[in-house]
N, C-alpha and C positions, 0 to 999 in steps of 0.2 A: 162628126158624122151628121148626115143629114133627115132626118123622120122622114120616111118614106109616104105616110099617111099626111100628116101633117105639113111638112116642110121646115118645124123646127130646126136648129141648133140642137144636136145632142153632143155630151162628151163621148171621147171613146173609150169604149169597155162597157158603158153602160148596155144594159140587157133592155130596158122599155125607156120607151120616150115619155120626157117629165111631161111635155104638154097635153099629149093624147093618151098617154099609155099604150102605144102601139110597141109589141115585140121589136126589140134594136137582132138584126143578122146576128150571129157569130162572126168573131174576127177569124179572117181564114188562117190557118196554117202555116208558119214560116215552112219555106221547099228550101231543103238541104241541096247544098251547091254540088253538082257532079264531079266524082271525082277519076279522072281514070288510076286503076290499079297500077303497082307497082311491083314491077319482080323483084324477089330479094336478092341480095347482092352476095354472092358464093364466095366466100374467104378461104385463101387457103389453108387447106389440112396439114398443115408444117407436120403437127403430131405425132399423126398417122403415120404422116412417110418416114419422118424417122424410126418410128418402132418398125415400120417393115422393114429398111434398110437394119437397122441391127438383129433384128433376126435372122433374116437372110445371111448378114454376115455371121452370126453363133452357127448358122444350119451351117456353113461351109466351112467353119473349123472344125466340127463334132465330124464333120461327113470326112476332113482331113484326116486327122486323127484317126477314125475309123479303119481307114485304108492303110495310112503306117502300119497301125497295131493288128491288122489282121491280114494285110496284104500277101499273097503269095500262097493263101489255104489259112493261114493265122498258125497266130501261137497256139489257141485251142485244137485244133487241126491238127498241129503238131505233136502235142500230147496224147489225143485219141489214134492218132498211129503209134506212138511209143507204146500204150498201152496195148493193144491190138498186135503189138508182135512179142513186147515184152511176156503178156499174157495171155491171149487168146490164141496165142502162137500160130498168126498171120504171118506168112514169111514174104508175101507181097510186098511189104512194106519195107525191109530190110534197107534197103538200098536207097528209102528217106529219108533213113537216121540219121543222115549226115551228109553237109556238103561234100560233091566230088573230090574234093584237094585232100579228102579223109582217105577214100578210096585209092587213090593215083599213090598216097605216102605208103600202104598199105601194101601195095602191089596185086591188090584184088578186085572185083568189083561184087556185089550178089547173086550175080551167075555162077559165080565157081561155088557158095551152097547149093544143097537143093533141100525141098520139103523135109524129105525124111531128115536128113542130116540135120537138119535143124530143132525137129519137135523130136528127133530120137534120142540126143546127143546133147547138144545146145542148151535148151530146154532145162532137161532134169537136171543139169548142171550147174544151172545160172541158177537156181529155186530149190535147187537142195531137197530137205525134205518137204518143202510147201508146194512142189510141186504138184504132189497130189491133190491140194484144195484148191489148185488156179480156176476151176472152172466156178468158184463160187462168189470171186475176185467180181466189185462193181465200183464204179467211181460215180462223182460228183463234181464238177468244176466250181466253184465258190466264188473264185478271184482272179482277175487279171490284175494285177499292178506294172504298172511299166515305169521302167528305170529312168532317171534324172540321166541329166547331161553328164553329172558328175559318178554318177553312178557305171550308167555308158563306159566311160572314158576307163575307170578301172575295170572294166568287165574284159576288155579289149586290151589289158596289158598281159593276159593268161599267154603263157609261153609258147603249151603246145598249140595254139590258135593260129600266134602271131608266128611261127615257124612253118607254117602250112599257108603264109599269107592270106586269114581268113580275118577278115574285121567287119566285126558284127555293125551294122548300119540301126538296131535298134535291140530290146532286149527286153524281157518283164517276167517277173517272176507270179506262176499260176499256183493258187492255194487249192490242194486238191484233197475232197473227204473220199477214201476209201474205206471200204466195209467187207470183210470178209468171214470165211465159216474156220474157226481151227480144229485141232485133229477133236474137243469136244465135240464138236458142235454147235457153239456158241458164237455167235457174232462177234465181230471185232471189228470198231470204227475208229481209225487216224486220219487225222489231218496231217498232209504232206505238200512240201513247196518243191516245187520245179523250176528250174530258169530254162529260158526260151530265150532265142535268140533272131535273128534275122539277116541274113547272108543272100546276096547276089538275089531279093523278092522272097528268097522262101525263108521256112521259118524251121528252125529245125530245138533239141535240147538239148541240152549240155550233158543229161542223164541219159542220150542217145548214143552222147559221144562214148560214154560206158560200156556201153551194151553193147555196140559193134564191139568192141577192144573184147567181152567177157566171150560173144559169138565166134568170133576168130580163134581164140584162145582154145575154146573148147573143143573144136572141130579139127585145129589143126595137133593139138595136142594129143586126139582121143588115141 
């Protein structure tokens, strides 16, 4: 550097000049290079789209499932109608209990009862002396379980089924808590299994197929 005062030789960095002592400038400031920015570079979410793709594929086997197991009204459906006529002595329902090929072997359909006949007749017949506490009759549904393939397959070797050409396309047996009042009056709670079945969408019980047989019985025998 050169002494501004003097005209000296100074080194640089020095602060005063040896010869005069005149203050040496500051060295200026190194200026940082410009830089232009940079957008960052978006990688693909492989991840991501895999977990959606397998969900989406679980949602659409649950949503499958769904519709077997409860297609046509469901097995639940089917049970709260059995109940409902068995018990509450709905005679609307009669004619659920059971696939048409029941009816047509039968040579009847649920128009040839009527109300009375059935909660006159019917009724106190099929429940004996418990008829008198039906009205205290409640349920619980607990469980669905639905049958194995292997399971299926003997469900569907039952004779009087397979002679009415009825094959069940699916089947589950429903765990049901009942609770009711006896002639003490003391609550009474069983757990009871149903099989359910599924014929041409709808779903009907096996303990449906009963009860038309005891309904028929009774009425035509009275």
């Amino acid at each position: 550097m050169i002494c501004a005062k003097c005209g000296a030789n100074v080194a640089d960095g020095a602060k005063f000049c040896d010869v005069c002592g005149q203050p040496m400038p500051a060295p200026a400031a190194p200026v940082a290079p410009a830089y232009a920015p940079v957008a960052p570079v978006a990688t693909p979410k492989k991840n991501n789209t895999m977990i959606i793709v397998i969900a989406a594929v679980a949602a659409a086997v649950v949503l499958l499932l769904c519709l077997l197991l409860f297609g046509g009204g469901g097995a639940e459906a089917a049970f709260e109608n059995y109940f409902a006529v068995a018990v509450e002595g709905d005679f609307s329902g009669v004619e659920d209990l059971q696939p048409q090929p029941y009816w047509a072997e039968e040579k009847m359909t649920a128009e040839a009862l009527s109300d009375d006949a059935y909660s006159q007749i019917a009724l106190p017949k099929i429940h004996g002396d418990d008829y008198a506490y039906l009205d205290s009759y409640d349920y619980e549904i607990l469980l669905v379980d639905e049958y194995s393939e292997l399971e299926l397959a003997e469900f569907n070797t039952n004779s009087s089924r397979l002679a009415k050409g009825i094959m069940a396309d699916d089947a589950c047996t429903i765990c049901v808590e009942i609770t009711y009042e006896n002639a003490a009056g003391e609550e009474v709670v069983n757990q009871e299994d149903f099989t359910a079945y599924r014929y041409d969408g709808d779903w009907y019980l096996t303990e449906g197929d009963d009860l038309v047989n005891e309904i028929i019985n009774s009425v035509t025998n009275n």
